[in-house]
N, C-alpha and C positions, 0 to 999 in steps of 0.2 A: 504494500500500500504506500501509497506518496507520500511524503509528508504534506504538512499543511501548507507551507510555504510554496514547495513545488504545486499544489495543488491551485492555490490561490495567481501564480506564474500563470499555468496554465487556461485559469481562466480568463487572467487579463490579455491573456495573448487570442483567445477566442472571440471576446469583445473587440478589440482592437481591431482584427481582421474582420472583424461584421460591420465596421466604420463609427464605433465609441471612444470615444476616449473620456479617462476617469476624472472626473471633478469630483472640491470637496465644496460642500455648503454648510456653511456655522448657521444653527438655529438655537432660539433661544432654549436656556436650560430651563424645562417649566418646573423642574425642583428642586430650583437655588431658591436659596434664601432670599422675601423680597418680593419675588417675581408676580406671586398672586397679589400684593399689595398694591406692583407696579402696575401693572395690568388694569387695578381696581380703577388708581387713580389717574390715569389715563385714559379712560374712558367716561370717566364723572370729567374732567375736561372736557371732554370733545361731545359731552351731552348737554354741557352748559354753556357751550358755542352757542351763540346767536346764529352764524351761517355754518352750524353740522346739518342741518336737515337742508340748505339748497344744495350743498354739498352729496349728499348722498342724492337725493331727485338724478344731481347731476350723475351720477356715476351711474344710478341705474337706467337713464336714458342711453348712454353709453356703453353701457353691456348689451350684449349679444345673447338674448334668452330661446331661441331660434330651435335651436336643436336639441331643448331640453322636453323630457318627453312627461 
């Protein structure tokens, strides 16, 4: 059996040759410390916007709900 490494080689070589290549994306950590707080107050902001709701009108005029079934 492979080890892991060679195994993990091998898969990046099968992606690679199917036309991927590997990216990394930093998401937030929803289980640091903080983050449920931040999140809270960040949103009691953006609800006490005067313009969050032309704001959102706007955005969902601008989405594309088409091919949703």
């Amino acid at each position: 059996m492979a080890s892991g490494a060679e195994r993990v080689r091998k898969h990046r070589e099968k992606m690679k040759a199917a036309g991927f290549k590997p990216v990394t994306i930093w998401v937030p950590d929803t289980a640091a410390p903080g983050y449920r707080e931040n999140i809270r107050r960040q949103c009691l902001l953006i609800n006490a916007s005067a313009d969050s709701s032309i704001v959102l009108e706007g955005l969902l005029e601008a989405a594309d709900f088409g091919d949703w079934v």
